[in-house]
mmJSON file of the N, C-alpha and C atoms, coordinates in Angstrom:
{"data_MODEL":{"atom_site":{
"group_PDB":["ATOM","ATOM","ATOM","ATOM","ATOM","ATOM","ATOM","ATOM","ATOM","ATOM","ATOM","ATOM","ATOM","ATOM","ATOM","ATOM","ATOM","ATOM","ATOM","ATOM","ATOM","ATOM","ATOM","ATOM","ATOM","ATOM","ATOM","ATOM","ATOM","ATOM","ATOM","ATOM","ATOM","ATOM","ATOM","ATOM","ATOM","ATOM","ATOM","ATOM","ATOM","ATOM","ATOM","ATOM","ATOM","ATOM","ATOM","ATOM","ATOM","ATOM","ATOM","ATOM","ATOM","ATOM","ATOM","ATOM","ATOM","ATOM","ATOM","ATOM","ATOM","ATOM","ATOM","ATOM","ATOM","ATOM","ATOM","ATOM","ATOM","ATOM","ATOM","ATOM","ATOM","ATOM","ATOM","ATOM","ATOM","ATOM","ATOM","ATOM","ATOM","ATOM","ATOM","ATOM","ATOM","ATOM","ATOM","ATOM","ATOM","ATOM","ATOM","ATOM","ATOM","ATOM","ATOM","ATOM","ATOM","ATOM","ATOM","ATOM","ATOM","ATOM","ATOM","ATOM","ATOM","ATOM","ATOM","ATOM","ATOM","ATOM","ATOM","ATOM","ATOM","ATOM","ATOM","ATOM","ATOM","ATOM","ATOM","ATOM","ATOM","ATOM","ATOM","ATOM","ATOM","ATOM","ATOM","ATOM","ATOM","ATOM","ATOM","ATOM","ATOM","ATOM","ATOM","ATOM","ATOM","ATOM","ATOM","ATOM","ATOM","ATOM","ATOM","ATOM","ATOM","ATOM","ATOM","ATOM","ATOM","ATOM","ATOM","ATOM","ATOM","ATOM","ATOM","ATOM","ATOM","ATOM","ATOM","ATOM","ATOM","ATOM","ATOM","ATOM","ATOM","ATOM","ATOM","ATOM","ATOM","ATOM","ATOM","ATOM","ATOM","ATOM","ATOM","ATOM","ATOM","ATOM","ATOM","ATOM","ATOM","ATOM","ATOM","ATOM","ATOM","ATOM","ATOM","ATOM","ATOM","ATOM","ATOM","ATOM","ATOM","ATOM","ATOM","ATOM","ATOM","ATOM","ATOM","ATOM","ATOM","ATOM","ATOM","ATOM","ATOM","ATOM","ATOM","ATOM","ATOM","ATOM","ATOM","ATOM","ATOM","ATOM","ATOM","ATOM","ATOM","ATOM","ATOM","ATOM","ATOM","ATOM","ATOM","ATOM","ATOM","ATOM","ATOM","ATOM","ATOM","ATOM","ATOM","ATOM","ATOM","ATOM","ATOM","ATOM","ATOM"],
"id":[1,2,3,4,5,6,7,8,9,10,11,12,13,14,15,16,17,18,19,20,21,22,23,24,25,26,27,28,29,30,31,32,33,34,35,36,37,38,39,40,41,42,43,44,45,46,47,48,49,50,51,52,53,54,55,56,57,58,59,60,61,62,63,64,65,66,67,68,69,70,71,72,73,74,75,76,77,78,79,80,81,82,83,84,85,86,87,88,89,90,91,92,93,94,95,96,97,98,99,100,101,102,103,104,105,106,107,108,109,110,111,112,113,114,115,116,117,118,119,120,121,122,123,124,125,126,127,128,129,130,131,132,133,134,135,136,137,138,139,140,141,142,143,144,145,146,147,148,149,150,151,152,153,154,155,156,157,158,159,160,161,162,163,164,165,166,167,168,169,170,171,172,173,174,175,176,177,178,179,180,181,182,183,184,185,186,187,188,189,190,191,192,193,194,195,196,197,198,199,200,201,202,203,204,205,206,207,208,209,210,211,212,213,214,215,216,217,218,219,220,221,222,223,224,225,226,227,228,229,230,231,232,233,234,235,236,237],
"type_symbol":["N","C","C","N","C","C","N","C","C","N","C","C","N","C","C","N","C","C","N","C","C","N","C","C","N","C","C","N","C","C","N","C","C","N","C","C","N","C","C","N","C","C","N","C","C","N","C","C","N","C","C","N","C","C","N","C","C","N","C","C","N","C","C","N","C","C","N","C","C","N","C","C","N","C","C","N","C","C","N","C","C","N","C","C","N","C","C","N","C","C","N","C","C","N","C","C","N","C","C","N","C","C","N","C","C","N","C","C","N","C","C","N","C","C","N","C","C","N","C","C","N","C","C","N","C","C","N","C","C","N","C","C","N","C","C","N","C","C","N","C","C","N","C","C","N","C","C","N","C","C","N","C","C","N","C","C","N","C","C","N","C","C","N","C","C","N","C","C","N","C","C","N","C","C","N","C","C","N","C","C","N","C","C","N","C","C","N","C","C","N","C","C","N","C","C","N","C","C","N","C","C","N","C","C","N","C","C","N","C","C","N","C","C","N","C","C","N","C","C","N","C","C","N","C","C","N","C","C","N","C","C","N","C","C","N","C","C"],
"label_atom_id":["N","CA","C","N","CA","C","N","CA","C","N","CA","C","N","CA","C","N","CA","C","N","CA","C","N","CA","C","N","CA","C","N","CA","C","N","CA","C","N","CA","C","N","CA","C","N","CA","C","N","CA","C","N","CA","C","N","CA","C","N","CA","C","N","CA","C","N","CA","C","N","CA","C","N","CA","C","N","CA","C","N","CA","C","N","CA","C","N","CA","C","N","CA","C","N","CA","C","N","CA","C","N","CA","C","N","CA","C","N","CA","C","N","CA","C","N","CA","C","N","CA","C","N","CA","C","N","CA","C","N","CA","C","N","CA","C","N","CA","C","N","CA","C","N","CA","C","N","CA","C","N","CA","C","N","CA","C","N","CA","C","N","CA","C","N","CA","C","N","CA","C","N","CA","C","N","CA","C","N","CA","C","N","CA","C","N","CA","C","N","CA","C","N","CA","C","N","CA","C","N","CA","C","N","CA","C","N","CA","C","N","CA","C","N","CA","C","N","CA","C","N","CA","C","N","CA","C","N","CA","C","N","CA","C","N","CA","C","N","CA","C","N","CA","C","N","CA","C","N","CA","C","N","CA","C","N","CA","C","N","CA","C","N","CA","C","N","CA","C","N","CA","C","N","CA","C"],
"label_alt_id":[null,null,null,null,null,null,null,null,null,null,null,null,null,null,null,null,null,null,null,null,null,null,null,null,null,null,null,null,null,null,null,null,null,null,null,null,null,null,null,null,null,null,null,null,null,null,null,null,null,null,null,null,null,null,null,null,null,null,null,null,null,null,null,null,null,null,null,null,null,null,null,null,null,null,null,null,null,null,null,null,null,null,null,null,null,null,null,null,null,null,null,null,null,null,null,null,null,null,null,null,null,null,null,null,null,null,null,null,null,null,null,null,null,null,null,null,null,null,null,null,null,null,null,null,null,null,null,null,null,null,null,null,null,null,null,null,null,null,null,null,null,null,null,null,null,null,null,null,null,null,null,null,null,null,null,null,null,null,null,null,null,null,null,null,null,null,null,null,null,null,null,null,null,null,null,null,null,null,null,null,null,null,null,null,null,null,null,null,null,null,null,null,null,null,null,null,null,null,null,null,null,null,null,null,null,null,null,null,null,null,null,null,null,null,null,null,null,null,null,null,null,null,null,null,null,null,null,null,null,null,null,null,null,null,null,null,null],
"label_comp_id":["UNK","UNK","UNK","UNK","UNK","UNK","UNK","UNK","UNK","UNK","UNK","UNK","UNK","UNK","UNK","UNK","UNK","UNK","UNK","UNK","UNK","UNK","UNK","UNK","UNK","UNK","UNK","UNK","UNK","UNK","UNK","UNK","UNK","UNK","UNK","UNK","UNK","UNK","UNK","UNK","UNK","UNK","UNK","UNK","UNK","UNK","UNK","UNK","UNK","UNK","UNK","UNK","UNK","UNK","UNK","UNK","UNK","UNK","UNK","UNK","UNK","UNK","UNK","UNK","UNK","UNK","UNK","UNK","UNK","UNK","UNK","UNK","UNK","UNK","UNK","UNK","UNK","UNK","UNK","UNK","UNK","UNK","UNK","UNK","UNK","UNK","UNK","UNK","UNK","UNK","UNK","UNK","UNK","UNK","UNK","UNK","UNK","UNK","UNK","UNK","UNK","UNK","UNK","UNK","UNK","UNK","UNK","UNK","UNK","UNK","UNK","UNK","UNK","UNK","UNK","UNK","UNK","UNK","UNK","UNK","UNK","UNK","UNK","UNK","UNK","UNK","UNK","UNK","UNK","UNK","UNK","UNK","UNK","UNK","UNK","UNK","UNK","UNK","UNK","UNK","UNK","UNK","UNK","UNK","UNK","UNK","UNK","UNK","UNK","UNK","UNK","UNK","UNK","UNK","UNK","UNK","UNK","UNK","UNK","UNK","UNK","UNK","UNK","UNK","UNK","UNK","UNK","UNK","UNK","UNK","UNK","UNK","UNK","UNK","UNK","UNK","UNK","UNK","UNK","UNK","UNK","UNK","UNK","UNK","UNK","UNK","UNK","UNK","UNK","UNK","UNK","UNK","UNK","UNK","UNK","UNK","UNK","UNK","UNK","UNK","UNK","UNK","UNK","UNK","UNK","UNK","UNK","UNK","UNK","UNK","UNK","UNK","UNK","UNK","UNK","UNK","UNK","UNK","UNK","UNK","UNK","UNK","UNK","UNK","UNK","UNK","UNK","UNK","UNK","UNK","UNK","UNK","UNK","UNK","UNK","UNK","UNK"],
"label_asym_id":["A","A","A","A","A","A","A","A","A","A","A","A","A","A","A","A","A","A","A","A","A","A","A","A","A","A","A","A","A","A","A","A","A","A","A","A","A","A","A","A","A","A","A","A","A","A","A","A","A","A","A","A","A","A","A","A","A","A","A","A","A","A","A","A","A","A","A","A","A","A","A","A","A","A","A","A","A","A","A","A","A","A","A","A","A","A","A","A","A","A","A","A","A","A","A","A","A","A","A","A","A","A","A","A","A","A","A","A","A","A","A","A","A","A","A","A","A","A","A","A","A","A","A","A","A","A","A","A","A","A","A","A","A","A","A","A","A","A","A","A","A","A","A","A","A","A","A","A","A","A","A","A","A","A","A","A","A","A","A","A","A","A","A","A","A","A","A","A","A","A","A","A","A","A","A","A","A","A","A","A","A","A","A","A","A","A","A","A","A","A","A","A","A","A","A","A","A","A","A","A","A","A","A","A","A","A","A","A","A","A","A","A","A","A","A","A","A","A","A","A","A","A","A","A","A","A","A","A","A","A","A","A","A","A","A","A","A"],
"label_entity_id":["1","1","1","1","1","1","1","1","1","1","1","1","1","1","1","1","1","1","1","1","1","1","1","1","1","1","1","1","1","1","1","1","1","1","1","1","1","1","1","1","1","1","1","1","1","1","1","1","1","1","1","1","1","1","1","1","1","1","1","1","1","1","1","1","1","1","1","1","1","1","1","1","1","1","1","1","1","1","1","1","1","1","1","1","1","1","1","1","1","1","1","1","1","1","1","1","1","1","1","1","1","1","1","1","1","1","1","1","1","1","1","1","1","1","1","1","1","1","1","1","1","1","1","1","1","1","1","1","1","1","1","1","1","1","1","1","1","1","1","1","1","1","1","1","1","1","1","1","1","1","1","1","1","1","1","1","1","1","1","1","1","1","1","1","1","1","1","1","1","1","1","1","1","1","1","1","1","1","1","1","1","1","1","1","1","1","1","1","1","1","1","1","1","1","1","1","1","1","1","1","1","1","1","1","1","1","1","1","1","1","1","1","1","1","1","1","1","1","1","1","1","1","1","1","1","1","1","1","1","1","1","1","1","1","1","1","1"],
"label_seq_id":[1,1,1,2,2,2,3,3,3,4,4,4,5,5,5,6,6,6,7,7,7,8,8,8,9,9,9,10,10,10,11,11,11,12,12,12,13,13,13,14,14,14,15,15,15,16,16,16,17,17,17,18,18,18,19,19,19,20,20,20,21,21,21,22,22,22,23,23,23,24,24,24,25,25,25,26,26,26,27,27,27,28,28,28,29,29,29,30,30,30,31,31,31,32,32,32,33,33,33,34,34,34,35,35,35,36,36,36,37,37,37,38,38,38,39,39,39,40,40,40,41,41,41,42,42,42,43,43,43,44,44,44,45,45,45,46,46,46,47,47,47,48,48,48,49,49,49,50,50,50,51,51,51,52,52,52,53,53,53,54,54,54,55,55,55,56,56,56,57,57,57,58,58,58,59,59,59,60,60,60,61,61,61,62,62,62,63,63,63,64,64,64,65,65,65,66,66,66,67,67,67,68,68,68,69,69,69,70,70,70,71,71,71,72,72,72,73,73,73,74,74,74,75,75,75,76,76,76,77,77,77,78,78,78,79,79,79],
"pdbx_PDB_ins_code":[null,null,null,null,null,null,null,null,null,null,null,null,null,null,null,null,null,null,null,null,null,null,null,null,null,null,null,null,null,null,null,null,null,null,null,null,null,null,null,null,null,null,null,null,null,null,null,null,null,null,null,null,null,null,null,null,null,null,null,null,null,null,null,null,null,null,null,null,null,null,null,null,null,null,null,null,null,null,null,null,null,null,null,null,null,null,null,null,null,null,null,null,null,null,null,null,null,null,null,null,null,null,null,null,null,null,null,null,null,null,null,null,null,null,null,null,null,null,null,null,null,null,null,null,null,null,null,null,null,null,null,null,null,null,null,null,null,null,null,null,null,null,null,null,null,null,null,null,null,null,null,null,null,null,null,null,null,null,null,null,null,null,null,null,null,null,null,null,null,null,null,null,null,null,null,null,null,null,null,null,null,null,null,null,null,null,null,null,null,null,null,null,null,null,null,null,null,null,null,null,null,null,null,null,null,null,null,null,null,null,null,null,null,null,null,null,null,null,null,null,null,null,null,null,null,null,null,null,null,null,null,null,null,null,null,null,null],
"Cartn_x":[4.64,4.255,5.307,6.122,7.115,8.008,8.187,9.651,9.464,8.021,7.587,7.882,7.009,7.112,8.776,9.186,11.092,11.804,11.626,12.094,12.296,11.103,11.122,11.461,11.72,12.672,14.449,14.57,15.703,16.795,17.791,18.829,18.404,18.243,18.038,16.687,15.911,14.464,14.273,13.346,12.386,11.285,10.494,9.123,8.213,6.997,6.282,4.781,4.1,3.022,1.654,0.793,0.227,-1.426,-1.525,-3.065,-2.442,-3.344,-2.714,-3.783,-4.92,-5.711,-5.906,-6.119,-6.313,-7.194,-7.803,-8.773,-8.331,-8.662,-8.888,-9.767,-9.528,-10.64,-10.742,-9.692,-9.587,-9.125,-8.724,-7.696,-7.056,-5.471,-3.882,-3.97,-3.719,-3.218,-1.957,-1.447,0.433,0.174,0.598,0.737,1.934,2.491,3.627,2.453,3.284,2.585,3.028,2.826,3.279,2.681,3.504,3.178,3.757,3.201,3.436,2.649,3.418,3.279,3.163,2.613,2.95,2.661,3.36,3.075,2.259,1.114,-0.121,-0.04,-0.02,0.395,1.669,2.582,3.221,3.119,2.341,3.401,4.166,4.893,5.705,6.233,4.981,4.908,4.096,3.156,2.053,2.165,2.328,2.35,0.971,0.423,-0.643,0.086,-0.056,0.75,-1.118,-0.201,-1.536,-0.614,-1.216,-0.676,-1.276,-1.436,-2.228,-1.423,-1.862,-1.166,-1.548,-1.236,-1.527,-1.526,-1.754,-1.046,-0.328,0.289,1.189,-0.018,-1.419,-2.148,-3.109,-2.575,-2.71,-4.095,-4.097,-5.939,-5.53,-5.927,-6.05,-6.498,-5.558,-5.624,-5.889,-5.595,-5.753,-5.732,-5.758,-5.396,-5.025,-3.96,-3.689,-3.661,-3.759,-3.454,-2.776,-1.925,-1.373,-1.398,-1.154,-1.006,0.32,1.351,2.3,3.269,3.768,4.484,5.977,6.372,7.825,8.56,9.189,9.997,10.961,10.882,12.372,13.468,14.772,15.341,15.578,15.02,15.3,14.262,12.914,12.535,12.166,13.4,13.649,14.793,15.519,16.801,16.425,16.945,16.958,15.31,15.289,14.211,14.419],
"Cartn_y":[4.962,4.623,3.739,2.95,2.13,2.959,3.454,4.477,5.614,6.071,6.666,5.805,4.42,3.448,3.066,2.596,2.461,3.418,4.876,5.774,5.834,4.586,4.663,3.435,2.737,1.204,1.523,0.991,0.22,0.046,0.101,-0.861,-2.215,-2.975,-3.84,-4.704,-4.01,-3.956,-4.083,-4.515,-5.018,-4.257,-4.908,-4.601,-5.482,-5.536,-6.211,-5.638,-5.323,-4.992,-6.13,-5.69,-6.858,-6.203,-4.995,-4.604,-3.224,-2.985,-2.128,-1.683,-0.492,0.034,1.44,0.942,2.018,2.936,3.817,4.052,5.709,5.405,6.081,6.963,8.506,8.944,9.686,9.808,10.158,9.221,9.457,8.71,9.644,9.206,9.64,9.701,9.829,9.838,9.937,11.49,11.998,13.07,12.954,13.959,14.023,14.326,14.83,14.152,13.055,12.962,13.278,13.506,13.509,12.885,11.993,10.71,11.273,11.432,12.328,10.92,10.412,9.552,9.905,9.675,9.805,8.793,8.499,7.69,7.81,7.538,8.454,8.217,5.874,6.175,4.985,5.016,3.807,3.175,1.59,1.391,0.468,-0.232,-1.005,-2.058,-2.697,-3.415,-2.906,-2.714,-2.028,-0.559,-0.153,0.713,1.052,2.225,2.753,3.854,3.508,4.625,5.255,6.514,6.998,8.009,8.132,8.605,9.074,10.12,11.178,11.041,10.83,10.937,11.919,13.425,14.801,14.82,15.617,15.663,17.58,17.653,19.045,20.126,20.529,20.597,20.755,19.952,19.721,19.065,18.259,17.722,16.269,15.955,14.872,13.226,12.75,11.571,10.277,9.81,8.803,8.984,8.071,7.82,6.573,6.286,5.359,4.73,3.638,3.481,1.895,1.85,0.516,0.825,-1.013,-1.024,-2.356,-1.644,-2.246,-3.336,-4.169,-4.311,-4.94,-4.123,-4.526,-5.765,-5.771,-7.074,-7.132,-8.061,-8.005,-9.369,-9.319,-10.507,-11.428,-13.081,-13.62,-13.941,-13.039,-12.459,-11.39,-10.92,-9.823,-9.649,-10.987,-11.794,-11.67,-11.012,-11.049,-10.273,-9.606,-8.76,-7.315],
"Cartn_z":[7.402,8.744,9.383,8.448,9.178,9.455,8.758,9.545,10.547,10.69,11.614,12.858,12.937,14.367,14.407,13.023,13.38,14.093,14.102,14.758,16.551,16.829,18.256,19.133,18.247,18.7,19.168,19.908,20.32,19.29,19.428,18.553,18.24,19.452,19.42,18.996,18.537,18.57,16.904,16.605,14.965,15.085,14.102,14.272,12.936,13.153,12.715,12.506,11.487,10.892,11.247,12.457,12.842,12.206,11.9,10.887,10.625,9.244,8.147,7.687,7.739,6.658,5.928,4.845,4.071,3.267,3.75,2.949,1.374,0.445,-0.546,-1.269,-1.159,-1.465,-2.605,-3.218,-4.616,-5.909,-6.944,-7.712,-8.355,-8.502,-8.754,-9.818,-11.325,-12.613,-12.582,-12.261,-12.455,-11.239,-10.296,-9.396,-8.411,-7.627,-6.544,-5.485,-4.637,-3.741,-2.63,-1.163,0.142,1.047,1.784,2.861,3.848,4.974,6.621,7.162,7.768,9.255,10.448,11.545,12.693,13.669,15.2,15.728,16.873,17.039,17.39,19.428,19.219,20.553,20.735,21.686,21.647,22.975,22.762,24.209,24.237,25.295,25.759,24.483,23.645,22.587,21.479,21.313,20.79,20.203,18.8,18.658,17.479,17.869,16.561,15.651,14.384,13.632,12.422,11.915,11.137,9.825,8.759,7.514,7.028,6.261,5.126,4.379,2.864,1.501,0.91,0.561,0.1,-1.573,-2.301,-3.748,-3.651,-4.715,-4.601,-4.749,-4.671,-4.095,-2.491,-1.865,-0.335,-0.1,-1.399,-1.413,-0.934,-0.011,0.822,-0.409,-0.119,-2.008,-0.576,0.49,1.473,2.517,3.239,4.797,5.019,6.357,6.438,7.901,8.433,9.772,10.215,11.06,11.269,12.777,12.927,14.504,14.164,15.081,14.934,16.055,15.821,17.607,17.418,18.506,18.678,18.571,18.367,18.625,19.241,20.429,21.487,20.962,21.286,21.54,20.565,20.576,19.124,18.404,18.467,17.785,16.732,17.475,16.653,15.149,15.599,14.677,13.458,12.579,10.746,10.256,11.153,11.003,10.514],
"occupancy":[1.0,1.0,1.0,1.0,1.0,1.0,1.0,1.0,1.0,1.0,1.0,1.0,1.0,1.0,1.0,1.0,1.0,1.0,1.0,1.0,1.0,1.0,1.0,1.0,1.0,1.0,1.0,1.0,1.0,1.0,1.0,1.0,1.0,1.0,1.0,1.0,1.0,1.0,1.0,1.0,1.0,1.0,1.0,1.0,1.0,1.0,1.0,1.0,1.0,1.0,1.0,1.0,1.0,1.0,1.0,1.0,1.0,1.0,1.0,1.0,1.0,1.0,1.0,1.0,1.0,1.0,1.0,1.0,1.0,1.0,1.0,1.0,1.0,1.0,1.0,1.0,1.0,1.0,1.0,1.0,1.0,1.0,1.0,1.0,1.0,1.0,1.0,1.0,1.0,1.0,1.0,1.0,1.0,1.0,1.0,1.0,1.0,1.0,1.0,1.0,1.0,1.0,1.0,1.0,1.0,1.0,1.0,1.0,1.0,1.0,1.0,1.0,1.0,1.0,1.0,1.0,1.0,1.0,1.0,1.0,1.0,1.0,1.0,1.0,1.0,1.0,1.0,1.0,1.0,1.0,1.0,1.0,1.0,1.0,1.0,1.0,1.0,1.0,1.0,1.0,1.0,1.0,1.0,1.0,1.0,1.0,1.0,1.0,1.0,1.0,1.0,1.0,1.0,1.0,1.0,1.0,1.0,1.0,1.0,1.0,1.0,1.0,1.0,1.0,1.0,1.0,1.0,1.0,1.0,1.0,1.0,1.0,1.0,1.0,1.0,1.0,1.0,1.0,1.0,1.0,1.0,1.0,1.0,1.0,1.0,1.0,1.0,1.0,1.0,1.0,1.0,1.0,1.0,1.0,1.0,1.0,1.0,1.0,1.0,1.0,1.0,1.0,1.0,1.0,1.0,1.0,1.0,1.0,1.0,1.0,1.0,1.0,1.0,1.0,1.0,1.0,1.0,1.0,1.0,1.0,1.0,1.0,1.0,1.0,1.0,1.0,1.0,1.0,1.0,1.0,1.0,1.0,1.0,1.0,1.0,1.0,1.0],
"B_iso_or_equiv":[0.0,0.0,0.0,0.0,0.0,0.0,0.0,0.0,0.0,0.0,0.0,0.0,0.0,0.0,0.0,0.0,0.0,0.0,0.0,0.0,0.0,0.0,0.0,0.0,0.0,0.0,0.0,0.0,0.0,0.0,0.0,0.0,0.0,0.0,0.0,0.0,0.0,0.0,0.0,0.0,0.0,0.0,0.0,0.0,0.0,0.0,0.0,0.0,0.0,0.0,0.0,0.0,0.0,0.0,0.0,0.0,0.0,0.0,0.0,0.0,0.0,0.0,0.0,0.0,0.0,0.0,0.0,0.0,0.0,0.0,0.0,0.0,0.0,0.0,0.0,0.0,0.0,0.0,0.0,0.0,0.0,0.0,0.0,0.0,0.0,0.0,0.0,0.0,0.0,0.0,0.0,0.0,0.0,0.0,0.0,0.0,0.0,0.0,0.0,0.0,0.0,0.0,0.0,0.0,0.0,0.0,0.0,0.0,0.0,0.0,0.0,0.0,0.0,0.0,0.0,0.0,0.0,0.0,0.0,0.0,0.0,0.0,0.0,0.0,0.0,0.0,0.0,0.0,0.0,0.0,0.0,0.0,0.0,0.0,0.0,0.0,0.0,0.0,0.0,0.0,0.0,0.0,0.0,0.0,0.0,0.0,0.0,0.0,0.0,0.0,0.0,0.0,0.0,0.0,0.0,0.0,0.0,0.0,0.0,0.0,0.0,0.0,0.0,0.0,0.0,0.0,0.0,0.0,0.0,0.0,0.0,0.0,0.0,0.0,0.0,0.0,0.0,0.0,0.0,0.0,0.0,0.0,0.0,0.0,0.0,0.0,0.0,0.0,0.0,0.0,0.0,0.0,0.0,0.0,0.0,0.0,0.0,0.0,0.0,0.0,0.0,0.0,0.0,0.0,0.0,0.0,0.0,0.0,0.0,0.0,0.0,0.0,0.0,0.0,0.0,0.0,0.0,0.0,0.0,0.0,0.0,0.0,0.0,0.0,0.0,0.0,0.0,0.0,0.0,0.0,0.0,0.0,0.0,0.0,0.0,0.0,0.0],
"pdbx_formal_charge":[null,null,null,null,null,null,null,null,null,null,null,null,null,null,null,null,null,null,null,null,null,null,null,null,null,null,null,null,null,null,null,null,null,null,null,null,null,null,null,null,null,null,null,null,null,null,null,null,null,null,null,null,null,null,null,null,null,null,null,null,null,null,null,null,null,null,null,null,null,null,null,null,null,null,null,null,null,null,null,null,null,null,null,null,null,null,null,null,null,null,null,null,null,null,null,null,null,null,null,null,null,null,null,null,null,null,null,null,null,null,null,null,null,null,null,null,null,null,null,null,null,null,null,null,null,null,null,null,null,null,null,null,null,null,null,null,null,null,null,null,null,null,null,null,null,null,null,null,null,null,null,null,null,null,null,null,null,null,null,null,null,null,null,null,null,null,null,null,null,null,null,null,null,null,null,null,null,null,null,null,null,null,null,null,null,null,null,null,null,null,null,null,null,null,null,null,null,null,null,null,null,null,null,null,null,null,null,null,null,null,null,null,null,null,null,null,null,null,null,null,null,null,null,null,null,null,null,null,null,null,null,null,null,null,null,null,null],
"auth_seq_id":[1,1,1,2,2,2,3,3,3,4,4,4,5,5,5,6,6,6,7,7,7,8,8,8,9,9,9,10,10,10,11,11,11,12,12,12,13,13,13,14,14,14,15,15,15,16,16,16,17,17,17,18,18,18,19,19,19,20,20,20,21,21,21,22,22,22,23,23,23,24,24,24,25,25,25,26,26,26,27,27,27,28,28,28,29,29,29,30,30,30,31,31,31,32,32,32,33,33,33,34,34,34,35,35,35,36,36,36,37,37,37,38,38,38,39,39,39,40,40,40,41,41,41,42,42,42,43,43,43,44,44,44,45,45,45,46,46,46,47,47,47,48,48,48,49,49,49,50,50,50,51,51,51,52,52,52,53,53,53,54,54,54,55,55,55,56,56,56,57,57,57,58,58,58,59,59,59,60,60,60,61,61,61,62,62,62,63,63,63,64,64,64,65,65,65,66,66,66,67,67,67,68,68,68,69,69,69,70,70,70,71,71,71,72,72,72,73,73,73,74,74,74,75,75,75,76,76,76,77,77,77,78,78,78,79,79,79],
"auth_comp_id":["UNK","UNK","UNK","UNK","UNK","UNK","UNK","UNK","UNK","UNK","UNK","UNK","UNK","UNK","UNK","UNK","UNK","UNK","UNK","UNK","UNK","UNK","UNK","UNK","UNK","UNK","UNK","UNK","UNK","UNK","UNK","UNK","UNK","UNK","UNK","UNK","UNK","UNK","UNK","UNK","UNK","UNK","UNK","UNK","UNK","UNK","UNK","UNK","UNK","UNK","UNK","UNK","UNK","UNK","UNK","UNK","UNK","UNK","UNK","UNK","UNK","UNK","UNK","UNK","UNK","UNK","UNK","UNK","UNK","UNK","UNK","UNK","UNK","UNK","UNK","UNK","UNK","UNK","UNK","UNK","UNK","UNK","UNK","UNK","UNK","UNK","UNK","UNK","UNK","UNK","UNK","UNK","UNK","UNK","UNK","UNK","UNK","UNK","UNK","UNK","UNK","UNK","UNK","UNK","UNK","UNK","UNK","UNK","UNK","UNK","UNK","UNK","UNK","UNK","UNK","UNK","UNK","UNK","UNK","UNK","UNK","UNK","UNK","UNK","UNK","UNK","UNK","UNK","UNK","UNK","UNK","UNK","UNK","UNK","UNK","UNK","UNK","UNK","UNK","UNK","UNK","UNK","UNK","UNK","UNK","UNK","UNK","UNK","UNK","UNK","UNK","UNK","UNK","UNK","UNK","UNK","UNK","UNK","UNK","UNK","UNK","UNK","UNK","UNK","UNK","UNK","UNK","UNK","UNK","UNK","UNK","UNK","UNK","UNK","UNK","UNK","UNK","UNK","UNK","UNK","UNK","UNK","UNK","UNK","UNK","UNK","UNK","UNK","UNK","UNK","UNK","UNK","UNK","UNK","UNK","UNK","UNK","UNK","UNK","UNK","UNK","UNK","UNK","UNK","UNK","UNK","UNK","UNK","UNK","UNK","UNK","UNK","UNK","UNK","UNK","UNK","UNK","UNK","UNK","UNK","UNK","UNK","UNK","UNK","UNK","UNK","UNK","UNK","UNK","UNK","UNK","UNK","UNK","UNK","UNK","UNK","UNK"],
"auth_asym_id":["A","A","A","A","A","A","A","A","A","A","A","A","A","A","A","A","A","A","A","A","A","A","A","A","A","A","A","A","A","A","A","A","A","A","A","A","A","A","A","A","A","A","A","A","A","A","A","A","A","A","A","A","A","A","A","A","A","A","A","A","A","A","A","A","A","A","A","A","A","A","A","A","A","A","A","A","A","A","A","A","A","A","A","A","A","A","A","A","A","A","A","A","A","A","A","A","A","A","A","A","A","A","A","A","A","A","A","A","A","A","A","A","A","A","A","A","A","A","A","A","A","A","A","A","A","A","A","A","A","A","A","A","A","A","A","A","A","A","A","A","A","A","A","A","A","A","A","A","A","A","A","A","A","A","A","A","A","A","A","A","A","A","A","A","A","A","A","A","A","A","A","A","A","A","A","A","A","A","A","A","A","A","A","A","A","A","A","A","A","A","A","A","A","A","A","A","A","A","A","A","A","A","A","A","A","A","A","A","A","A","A","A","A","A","A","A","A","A","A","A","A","A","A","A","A","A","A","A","A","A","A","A","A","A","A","A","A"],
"auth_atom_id":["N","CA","C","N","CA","C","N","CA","C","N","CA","C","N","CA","C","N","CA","C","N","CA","C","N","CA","C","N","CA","C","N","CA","C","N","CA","C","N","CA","C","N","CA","C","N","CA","C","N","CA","C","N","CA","C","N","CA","C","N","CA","C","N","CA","C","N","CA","C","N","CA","C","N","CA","C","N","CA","C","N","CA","C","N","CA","C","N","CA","C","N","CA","C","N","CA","C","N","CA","C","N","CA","C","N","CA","C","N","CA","C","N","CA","C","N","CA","C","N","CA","C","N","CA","C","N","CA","C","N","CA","C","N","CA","C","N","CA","C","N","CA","C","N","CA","C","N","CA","C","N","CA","C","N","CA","C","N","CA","C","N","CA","C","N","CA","C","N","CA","C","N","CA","C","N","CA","C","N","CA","C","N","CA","C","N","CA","C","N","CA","C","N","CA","C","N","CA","C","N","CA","C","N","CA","C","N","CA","C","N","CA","C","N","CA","C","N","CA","C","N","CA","C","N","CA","C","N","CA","C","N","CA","C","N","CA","C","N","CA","C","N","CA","C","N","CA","C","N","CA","C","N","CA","C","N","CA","C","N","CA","C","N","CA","C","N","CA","C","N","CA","C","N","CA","C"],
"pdbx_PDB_model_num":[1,1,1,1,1,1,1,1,1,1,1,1,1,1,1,1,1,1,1,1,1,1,1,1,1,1,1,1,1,1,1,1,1,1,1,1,1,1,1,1,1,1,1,1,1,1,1,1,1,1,1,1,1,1,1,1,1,1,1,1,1,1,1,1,1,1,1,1,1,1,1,1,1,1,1,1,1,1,1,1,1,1,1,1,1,1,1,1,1,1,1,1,1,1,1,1,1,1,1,1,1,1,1,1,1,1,1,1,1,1,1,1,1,1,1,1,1,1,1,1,1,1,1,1,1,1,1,1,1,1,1,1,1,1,1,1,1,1,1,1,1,1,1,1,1,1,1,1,1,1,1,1,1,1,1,1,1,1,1,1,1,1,1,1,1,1,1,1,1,1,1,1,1,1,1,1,1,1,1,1,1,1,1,1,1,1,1,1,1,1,1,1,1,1,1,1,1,1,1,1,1,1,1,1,1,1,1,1,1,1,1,1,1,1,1,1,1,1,1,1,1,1,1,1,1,1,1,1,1,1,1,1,1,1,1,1,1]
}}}
């Protein structure tokens, strides 16, 4: 999900993880997993991101969702 919302920043721009949840509906042992992000909406500061975790299967193992926000300026410094 971070690199989904990183994709739509600025050069100049950070970002910061301000809520993160996850829900689980199976359990993993040894499997191939796949994590697909997307960034559902963005705005100005504020971004919502969302994630499905698959197994090599295509059986749905999570979900995920963050709400994220930008960072401008020298806030954004060593970020």
């Amino acid at each position: 999900m971070g690199m989904a919302f990183a994709s739509t920043l600025a050069p100049d721009e950070s970002f910061t993880t301000i809520e993160l949840k996850i829900n689980f509906f199976r359990p993993v042992w040894e499997a191939h997993l796949r994590a697909e992000g997307r960034v559902v909406r963005r705005g100005s500061s504020i971004g919502y991101v969302e994630c499905e975790i698959t197994d090599q299967r295509g059986q749905l193992i999570a979900k995920a969702s963050s709400t994220c926000m930008a960072l401008r300026g020298e806030r954004a410094v060593g970020r």
